[in-house]
C-alpha positions as CSV (number, residue, x, y, z in Angstrom):
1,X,90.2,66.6,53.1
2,X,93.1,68.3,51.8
3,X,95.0,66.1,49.5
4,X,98.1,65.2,51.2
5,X,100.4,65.6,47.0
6,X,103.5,67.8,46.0
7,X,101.3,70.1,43.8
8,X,99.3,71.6,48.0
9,X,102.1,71.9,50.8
10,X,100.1,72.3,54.3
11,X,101.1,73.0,57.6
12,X,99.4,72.7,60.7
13,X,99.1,75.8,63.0
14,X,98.5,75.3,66.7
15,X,95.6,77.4,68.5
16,X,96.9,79.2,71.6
17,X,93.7,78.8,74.4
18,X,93.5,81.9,77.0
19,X,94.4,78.9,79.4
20,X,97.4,78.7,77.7
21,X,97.6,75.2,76.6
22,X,97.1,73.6,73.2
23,X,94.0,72.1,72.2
24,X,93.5,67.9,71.1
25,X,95.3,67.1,68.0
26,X,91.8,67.3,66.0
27,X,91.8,70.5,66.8
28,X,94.4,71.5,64.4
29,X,93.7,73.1,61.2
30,X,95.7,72.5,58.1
31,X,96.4,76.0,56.7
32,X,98.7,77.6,53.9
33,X,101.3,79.7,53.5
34,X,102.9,81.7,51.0
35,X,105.4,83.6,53.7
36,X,106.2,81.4,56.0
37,X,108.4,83.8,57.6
38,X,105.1,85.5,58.8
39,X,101.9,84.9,60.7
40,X,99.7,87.4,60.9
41,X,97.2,88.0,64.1
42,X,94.3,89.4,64.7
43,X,93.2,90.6,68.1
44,X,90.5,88.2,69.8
45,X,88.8,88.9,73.3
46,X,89.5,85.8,74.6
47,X,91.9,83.4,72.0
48,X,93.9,83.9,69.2
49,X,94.3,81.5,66.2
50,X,97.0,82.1,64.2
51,X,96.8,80.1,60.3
52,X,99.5,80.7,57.9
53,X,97.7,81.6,54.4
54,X,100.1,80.5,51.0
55,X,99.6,79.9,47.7
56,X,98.8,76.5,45.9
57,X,101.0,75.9,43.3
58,X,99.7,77.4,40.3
59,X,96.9,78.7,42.4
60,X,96.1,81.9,43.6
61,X,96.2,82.7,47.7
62,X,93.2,80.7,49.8
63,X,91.4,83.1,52.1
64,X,92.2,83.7,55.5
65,X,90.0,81.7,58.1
66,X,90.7,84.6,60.7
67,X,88.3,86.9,61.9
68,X,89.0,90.6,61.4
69,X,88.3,92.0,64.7
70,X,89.1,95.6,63.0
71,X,91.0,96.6,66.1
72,X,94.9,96.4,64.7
73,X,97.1,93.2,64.0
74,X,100.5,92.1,65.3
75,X,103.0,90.8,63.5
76,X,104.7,87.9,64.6
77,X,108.1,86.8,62.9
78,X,108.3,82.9,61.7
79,X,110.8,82.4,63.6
80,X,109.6,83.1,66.9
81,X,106.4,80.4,65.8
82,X,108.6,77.9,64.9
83,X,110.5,78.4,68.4
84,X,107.4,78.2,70.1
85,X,105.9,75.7,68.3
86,X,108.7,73.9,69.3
87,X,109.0,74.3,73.0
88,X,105.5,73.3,73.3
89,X,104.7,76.0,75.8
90,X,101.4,77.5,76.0
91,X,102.2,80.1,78.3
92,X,105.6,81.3,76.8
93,X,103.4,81.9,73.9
94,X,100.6,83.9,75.5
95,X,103.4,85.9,77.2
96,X,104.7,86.7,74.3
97,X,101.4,87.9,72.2
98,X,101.2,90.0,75.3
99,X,104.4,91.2,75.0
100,X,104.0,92.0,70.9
101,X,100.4,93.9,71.9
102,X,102.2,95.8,73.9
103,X,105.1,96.6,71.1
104,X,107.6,94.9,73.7
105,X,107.5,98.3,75.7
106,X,106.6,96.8,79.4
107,X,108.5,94.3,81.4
108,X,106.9,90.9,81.0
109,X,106.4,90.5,84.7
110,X,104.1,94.0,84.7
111,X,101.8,91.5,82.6
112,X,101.1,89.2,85.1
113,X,97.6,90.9,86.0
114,X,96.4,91.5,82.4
115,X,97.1,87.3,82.4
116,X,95.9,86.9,85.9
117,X,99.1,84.6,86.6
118,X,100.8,84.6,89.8
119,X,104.3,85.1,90.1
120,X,105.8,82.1,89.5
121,X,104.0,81.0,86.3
122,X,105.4,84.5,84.8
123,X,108.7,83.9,85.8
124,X,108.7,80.5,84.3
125,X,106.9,81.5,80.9
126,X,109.6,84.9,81.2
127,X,112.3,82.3,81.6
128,X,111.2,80.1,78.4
129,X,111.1,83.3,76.8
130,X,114.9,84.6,77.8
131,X,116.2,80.5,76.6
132,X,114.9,81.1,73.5
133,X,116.0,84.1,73.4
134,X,112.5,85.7,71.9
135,X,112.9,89.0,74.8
136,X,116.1,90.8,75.1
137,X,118.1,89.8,78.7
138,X,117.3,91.8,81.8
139,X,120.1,94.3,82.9
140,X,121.6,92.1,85.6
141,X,122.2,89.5,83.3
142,X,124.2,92.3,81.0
143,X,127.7,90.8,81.1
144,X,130.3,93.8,82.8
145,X,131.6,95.8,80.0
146,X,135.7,95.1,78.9
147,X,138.1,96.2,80.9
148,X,140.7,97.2,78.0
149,X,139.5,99.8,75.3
150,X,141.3,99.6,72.4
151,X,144.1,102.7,71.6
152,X,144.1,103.6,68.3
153,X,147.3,105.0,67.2
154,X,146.9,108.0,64.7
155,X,148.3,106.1,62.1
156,X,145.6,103.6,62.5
157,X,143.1,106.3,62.4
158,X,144.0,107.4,59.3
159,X,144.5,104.3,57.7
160,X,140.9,103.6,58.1
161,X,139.8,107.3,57.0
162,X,141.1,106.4,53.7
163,X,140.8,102.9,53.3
164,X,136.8,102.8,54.9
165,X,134.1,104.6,52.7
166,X,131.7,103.4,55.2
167,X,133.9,104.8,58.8
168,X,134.7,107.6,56.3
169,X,131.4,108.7,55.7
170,X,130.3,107.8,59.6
171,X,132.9,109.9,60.6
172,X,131.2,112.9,58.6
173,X,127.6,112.7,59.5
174,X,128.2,112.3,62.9
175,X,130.5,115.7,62.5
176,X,127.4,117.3,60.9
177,X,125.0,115.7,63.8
178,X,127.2,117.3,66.6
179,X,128.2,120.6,65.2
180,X,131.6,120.1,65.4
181,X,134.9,118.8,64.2
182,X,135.9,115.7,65.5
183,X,139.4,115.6,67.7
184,X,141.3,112.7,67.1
185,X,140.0,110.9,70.8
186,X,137.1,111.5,69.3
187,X,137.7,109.5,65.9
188,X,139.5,107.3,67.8
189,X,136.1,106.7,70.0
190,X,134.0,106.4,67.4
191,X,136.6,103.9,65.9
192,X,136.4,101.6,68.9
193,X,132.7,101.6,68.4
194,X,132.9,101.0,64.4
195,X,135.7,98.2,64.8
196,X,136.4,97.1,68.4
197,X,132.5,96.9,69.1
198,X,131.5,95.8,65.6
199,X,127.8,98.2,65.5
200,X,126.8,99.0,61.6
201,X,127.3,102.4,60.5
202,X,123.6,103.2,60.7
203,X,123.0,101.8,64.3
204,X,126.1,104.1,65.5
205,X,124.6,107.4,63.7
206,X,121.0,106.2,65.6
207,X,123.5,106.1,68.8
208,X,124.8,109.4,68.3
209,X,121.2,110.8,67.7
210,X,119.6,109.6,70.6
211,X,122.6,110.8,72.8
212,X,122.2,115.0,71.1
213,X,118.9,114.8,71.8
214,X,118.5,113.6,75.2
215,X,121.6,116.2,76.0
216,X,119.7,118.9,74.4
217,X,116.2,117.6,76.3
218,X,117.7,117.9,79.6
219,X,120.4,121.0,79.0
220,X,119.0,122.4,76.2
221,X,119.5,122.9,72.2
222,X,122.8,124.5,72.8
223,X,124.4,121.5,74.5
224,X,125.8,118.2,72.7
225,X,127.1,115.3,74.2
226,X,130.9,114.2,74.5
227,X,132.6,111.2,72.7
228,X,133.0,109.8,76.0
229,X,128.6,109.8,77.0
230,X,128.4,108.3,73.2
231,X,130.8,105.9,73.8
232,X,129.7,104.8,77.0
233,X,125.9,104.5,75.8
234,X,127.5,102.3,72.8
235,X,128.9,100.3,74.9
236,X,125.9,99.7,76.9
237,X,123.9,99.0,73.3
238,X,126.5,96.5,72.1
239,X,125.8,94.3,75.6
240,X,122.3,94.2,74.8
241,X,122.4,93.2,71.4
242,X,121.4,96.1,69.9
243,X,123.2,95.5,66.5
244,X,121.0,96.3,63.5
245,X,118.5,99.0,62.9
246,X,115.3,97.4,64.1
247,X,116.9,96.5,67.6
248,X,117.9,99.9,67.8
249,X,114.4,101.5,66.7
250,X,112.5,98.8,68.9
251,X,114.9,100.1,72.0
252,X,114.3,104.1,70.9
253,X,110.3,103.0,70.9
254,X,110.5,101.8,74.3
255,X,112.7,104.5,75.6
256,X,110.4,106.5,74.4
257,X,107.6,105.1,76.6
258,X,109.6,105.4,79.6
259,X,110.6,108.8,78.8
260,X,106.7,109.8,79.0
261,X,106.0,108.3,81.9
262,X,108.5,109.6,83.8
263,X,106.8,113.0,84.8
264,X,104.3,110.7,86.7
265,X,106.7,109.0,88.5
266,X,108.4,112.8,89.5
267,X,105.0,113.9,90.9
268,X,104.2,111.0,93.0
269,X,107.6,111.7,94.6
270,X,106.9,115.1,95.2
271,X,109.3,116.4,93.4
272,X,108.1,118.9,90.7
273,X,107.4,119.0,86.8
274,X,111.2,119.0,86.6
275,X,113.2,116.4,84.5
276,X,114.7,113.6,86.6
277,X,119.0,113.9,87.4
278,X,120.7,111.3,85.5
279,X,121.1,108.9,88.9
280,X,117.0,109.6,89.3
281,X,116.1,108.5,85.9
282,X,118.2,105.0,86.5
283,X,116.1,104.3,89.6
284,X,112.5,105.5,87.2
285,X,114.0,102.8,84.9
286,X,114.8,100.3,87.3
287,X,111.2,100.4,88.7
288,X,109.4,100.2,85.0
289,X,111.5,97.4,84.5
290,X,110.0,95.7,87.9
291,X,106.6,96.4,87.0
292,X,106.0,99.2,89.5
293,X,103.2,101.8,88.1
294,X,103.3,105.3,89.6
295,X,100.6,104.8,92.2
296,X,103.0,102.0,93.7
297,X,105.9,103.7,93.6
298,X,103.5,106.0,95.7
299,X,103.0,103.4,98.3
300,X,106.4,102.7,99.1
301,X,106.8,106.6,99.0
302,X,104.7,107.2,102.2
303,X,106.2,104.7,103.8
304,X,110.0,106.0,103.3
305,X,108.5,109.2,104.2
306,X,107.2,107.5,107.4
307,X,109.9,105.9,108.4
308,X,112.8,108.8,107.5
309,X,110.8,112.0,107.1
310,X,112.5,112.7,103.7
311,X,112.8,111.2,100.2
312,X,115.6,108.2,100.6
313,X,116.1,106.3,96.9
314,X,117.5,103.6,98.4
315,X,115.7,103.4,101.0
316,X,112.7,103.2,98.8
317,X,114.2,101.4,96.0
318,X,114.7,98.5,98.8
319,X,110.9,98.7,99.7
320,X,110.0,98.1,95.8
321,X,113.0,95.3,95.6
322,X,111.3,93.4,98.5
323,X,107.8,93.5,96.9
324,X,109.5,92.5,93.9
325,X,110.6,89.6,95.1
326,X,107.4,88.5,96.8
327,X,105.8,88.5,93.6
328,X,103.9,92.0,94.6
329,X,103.5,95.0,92.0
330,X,99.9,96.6,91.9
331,X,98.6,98.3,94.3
332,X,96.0,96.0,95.3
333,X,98.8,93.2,95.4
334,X,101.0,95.3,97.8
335,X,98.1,96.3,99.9
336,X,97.0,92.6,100.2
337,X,100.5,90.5,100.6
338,X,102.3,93.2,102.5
339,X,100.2,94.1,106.1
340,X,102.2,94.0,108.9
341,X,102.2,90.5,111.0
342,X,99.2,90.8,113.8
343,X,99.9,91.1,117.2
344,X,99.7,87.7,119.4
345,X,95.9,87.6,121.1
346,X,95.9,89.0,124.7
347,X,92.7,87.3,125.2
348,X,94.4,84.7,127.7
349,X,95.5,87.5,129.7
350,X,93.3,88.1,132.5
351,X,92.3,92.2,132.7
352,X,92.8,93.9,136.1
353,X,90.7,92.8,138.9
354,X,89.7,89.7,136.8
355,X,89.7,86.4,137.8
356,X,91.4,84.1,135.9
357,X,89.4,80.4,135.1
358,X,91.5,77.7,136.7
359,X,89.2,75.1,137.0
360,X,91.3,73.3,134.3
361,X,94.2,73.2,137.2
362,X,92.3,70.8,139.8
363,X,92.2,67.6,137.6
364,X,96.5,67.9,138.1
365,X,96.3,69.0,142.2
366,X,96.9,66.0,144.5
367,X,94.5,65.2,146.9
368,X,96.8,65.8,150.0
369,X,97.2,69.1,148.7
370,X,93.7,69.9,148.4
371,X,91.9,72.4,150.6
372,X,90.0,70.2,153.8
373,X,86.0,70.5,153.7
374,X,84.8,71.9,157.0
């Protein structure tokens, strides 16, 4: 027994079961920890314990009780355990070690058969997830950008040129990023976005970065983006919360992912090795975010094809928002929950020439109105 004195702190550390609950209360192991603000887990085939490992008091570190599977770790931040830990729910949980093996780069509903849940018990563990706000809100729950911008009079401008090291020196890199000098709408812009929007000078510069080079992806290394795409993408980052440097990094990571698979997603709809038009790539998005792989996305394909005889995005995107909502995203899913209704049974329907079996008839015919023997 570990003695229960000021000199040895212990916690206990819930085990996560692949069924998702937690296990009996004698189950839990007392454990240590010297960073509480970190857990670190190693991948299992079927569960995952997670112990805290500290330091006694005086003492050096105990050793971990973990099994080192030697096939990579995830980090998972204190505070997410403590949330979890807290809510009590097993499958929030195992959702999100799903989510962190995957680096947060897939929708959490694209999961569902790696967990072998149906739809509703990801939507619920998603849910839990979203109220304790461990996974970033989806894009319809984005609230509508402002309607007023603010107008920075020159005076203004300037003012903050030489009063602000930090908009000061902004203000140059992002001059050196682009190429260029900076007009003042420009300044003014990148002002709005500085003081109006209230993103650190380092997450704004990662803006501006990410903007030149997906101009120069799709256009080319001559081209740079305006003010007004830089501003408008800021905009968009400031309603998803992406306010500090590892928001923005963890959003560039899974941009990235997107990005790749987006040549997939081009051949399946027939068109080319070309890079998708800016209203194509929103649709590519939309459907990663649903949890649509390419060879779905090839399924409701054939059957816009069928039905107009030429490539319709809305017309498809409608197909993949209706098997969203039934809960249906693989292939084998779709194939199995979305056959058309069958046709009523003609069997009662006597063929030509047939006669048709009314013996059932006579028990109901009065005798009066029966045919006379003889």
């Amino acid at each position: 027994m570990i003695p229960q004195s000021a000199a040895e702190r212990h916690r206990k550390v819930k085990v996560f079961t692949a069924a998702g609950r937690f296990p009996a209360e004698n189950d839990c192991r007392p454990a240590f920890s010297a960073r509480p603000d970190k857990f670190l887990l190693f991948s299992a085939g079927i569960s995952c314990k997670m112990e805290a490992v500290t330091k006694k008091k005086g003492g050096g570190d105990m050793a971990s009780c973990l099994v080192q599977m030697g096939d990579g770790s995830v980090t998972l931040p204190g505070a997410a355990v403590r949330a979890l830990l807290q809510k009590g729910d097993g499958d929030a949980a195992l959702l999100y070690l799903a989510l962190l093996r995957h680096s947060g780069a897939v929708p959490p509903r694209s999961l569902a058969g790696e967990l072998r849940w149906e739809r509703e018990r990801i939507e619920q563990a998603e849910r839990a997830l979203r109220e304790m706000k461990l996974i970033a809100p989806t894009a319809e729950e984005l609230p509508a950008p402002a309607e007023e911008k603010p107008d920075y009079t020159a005076e203004e401008i300037t003012d903050q040129l030489e009063h602000s090291a930090g908009f000061r020196e902004l203000t140059a890199q992002v001059e050196r990023r682009l190429g260029k000098k900076l007009s003042t709408p420009d300044v003014s812009a990148l002002l709005g976005l500085y003081d109006y929007m209230g993103l650190p000078a380092d997450v704004i510069y990662l803006l501006v970065c990410h903007c030149a080079e997906r101009i120069a992806r799709r256009f080319g290394e001559g081209r740079r983006p305006s003010m007004r795409q830089i501003e408008r993408e800021g905009y968009a980052w400031a309603r998803r919360g992406i306010d500090t440097q590892a928001a923005a990094a963890e959003y560039l990571k899974r941009y990235a992912v997107r990005q790749q698979a987006f040549p997939q997603y081009m051949r399946v709809l027939q068109l080319g090795d070309r890079l998708p038009a800016p209203a194509e790539e929103r649709y590519l998005d939309v459907w990663q975010e649903m949890g649509f792989s390419p060879d779905a996305v090839a399924l409701a394909y054939d059957k816009t094809m069928l039905r107009c005889h030429e490539l319709k995005f809305p017309y498809l995107n409608g197909i993949l928002k209706k098997w969203h909502e039934a809960g249906l995203h693989t292939v084998q899913e779709i194939e199995a929950g979305d056959r058309p209704a069958k046709a009523p049974s003609r069997s009662a329907v006597p063929a030509p020439g047939e006669k048709k079996d009314l013996s059932w008839m006579k028990q109901y015919i009065r005798p009066q109105d029966r045919p006379k023997e003889g």
